[in-house]
N, C-alpha and C positions, 0 to 999 in steps of 0.2 A: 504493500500500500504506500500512496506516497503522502508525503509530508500537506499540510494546507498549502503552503506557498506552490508549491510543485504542481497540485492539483489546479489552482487558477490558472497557471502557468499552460498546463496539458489545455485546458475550455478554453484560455482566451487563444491558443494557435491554432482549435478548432474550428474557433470560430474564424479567425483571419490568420490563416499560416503564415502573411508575411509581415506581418506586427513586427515593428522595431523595437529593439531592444528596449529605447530609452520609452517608448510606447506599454510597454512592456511590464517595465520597473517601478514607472508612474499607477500602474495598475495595485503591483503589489507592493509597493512602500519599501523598496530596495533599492541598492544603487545600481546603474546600467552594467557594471564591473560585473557582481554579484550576479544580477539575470542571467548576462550572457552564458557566465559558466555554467549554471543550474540548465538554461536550456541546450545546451551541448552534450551535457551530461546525458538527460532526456534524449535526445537523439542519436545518440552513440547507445548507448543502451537501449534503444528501440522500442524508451515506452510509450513513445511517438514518432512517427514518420511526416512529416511534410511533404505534399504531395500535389502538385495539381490535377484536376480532373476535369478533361475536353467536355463541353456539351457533347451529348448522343447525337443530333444534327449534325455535329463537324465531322464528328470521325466515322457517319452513318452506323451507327449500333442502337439504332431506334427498336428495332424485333426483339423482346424483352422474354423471354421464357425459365420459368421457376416449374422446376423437374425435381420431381419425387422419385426415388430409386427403389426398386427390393432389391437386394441383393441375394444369392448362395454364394456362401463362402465366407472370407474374408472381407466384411465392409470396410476395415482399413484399408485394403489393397485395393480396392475397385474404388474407394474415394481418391486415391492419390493418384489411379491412371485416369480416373474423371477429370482432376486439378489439372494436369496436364497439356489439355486441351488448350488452345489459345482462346476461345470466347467462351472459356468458364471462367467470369468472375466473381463466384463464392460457392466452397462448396463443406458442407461441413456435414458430419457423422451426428444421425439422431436417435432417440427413441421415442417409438410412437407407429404409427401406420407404418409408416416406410424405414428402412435403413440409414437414406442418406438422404440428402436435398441438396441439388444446384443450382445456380443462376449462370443461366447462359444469353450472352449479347450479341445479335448479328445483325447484320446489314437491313434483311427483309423477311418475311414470313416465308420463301421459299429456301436462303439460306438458314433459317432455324431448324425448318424441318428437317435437312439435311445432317444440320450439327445433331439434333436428336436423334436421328437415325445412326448416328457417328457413337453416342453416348448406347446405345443400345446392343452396339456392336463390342461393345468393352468387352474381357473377358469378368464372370461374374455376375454382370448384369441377368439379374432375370423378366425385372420390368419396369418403367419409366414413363408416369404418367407427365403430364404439361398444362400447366397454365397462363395462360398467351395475358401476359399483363399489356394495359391499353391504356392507362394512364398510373403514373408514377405519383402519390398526393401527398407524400412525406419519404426521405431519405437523408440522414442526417449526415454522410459524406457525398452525395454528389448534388450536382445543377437542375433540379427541377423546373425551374423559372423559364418562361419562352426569349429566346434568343434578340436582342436589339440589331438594331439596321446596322448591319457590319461586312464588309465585306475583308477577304483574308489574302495578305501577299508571300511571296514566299519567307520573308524577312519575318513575320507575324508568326509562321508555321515554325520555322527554324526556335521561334520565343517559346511555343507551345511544345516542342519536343524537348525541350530543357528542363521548362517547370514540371512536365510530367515528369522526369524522372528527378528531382528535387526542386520543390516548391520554395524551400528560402533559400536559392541560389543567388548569389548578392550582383547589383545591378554593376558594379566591376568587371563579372566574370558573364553576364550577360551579354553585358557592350563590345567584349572581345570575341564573342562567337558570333552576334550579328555584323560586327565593324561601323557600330555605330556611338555616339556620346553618350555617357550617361542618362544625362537628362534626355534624349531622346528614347535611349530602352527605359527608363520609367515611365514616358508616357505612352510607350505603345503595349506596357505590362498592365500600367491603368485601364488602359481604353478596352484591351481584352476581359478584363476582371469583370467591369462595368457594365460591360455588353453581355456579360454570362457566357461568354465563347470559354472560359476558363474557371473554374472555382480553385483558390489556394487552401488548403488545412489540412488540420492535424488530424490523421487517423492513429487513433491511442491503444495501447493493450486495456481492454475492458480489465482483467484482474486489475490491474497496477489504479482504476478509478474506482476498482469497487465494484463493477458492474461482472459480478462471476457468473448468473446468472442468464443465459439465453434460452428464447422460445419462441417458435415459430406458429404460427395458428390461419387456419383456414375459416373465411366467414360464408354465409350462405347471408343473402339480405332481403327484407320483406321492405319495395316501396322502391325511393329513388337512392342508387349505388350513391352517387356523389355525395349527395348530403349527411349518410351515414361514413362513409368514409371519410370525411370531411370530420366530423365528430369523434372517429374513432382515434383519428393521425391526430387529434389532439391531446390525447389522453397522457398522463406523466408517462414515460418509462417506451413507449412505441419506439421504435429505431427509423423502420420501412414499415412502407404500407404501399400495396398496390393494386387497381382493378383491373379486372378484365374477363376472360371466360376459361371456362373450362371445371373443374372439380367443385370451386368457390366461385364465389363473386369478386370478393377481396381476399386476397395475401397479406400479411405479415411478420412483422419480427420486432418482439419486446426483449430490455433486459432490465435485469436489476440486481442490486448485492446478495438476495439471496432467494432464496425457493419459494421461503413466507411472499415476498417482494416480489416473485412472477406471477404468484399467486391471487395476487391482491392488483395486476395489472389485467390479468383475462378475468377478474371478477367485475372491474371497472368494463371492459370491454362488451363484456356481457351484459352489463346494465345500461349499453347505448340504446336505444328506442331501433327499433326494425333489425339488431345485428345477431345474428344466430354462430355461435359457434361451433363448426357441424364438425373442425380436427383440429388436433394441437399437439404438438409435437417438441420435445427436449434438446435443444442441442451439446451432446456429448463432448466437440469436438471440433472447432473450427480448423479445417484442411487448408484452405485457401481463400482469402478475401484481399482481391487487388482489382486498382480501379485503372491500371494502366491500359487504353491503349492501344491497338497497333495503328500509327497513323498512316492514311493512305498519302500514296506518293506525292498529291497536288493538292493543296487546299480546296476545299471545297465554298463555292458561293451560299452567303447564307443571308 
């Protein structure tokens, strides 16, 4: 567990991974000396990563599909050749209905299908059900918000393959991969932020905040999807939430520090007006959760 200071330190880079130090320190009533090293510390020890995450529009990963697994066998070994895969990003070992659950991101409804056929093929797998999420209403690491009038050059893309793979890379080290001034890659690291083409933050080890506790849950809905879904993504402790068709109406994933505390968040969920909780399921095991990724070769118009 981490200390109080450490813990603001972890929220406020979730909230803005690229918070300045002296930003930073003003927060938690320390010297900018002091933060610096506390958040180094933090990110060498991995109990946060800084990380940018592309809008689903730029990098085309809009075809959203949350796959339930049975496995025979080894559900370890079939979760980490599922991980594997390049448009699985998150898959973790549960109990409950199924073995495992993944989240798979593709281009379109014709490459998901594919990718699922791809997951089925695993060895192990014995079945692999899907649920085609169709709107995304809460996710507390990536860009939900619709996209501003932006259009992308290669200089912008070249900015966007960097922050993916570190979000507080310092605009020094920016400037010399685009070959531009400073205050020029500041302002075109702003413009991307602003416009949602990019979200910067902290993705943290839930133990190390407290949050040991994950669980996944399927809704059935009586009435209008949005507006219960809408209700439910408010509730304390929800992570994601997503609609679409297939098993549920709605998908999710709550956490909390303890079992009492999952317990007491599908109890709240259950008390939304229209929300049925028809599955719910433990997760054992987080295998793989990564929001990098694979950027196509030419910026895409957006």
């Amino acid at each position: 567990m981490l200390d109080a200071v450490d813990a603001v330190l972890v929220r406020e880079l979730q909230r803005d991974g690229r918070a300045t130090f002296q930003a930073l320190a003003d927060r938690v009533g320390l010297s900018r000396t002091a933060v610096r090293a506390r958040v180094q510390h933090l990110l060498e020890t991995e109990v946060v990563r800084v990380v940018g995450i592309v809008h689903s529009a730029v990098v085309g990963t809009e075809a959203i599909g949350h796959v339930s697994i049975t496995v025979g066998g080894s559900a370890r070994e079939v979760a980490e050749s599922v991980a594997e895969r390049p448009c699985v990003s998150f898959t973790a070992l549960t109990a409950g209905p199924f073995d495992l659950v993944a989240q798979v991101r593709t281009r379109d409804d014709r490459a998901l299908a594919a990718e699922v056929d791809q997951l089925r093929s695993v060895p192990g797998v014995r079945a692999a059900e899907v649920f085609r999420s169709v709107s995304t209403v809460r996710d507390a690491h990536s860009v939900v918000r619709e996209l501003g009038d932006i259009s992308l050059d290669d200089i912008d893309w070249r900015l966007l393959q960097e922050l993916q793979r570190d979000g507080r890379a310092p605009y020094t080290r920016l400037a010399q991969v685009i070959g531009l001034s400073q205050a020029a890659t500041r302002a075109r690291v702003v413009r991307l932020m602003r416009s949602g083409v990019i979200q910067v933050t902290g993705l943290a080890d839930p133990l190390a905040l407290g949050a040991a506790e994950l669980g996944g849950f399927g809704l059935v809905v009586t009435g209008g999807v949005r507006r219960v879904a809408e209700a439910v993504a408010a509730q304390s402790g929800v992570r994601y939430l997503a609609s679409g068709f297939g098993r549920y109406d709605i998908v999710g994933l709550a956490e909390a520090a303890s079992r009492a505390g999952l317990v007491a968040i599908m109890d709240a969920i259950r008390a939304v007006p229209g929300a049925t909780v028809r599955e719910s399921w433990h997760h054992l095991d987080v295998v793989k959760e990564s929001y990098a990724a694979e950027l196509p070769d030419k910026p895409t118009e957006v």
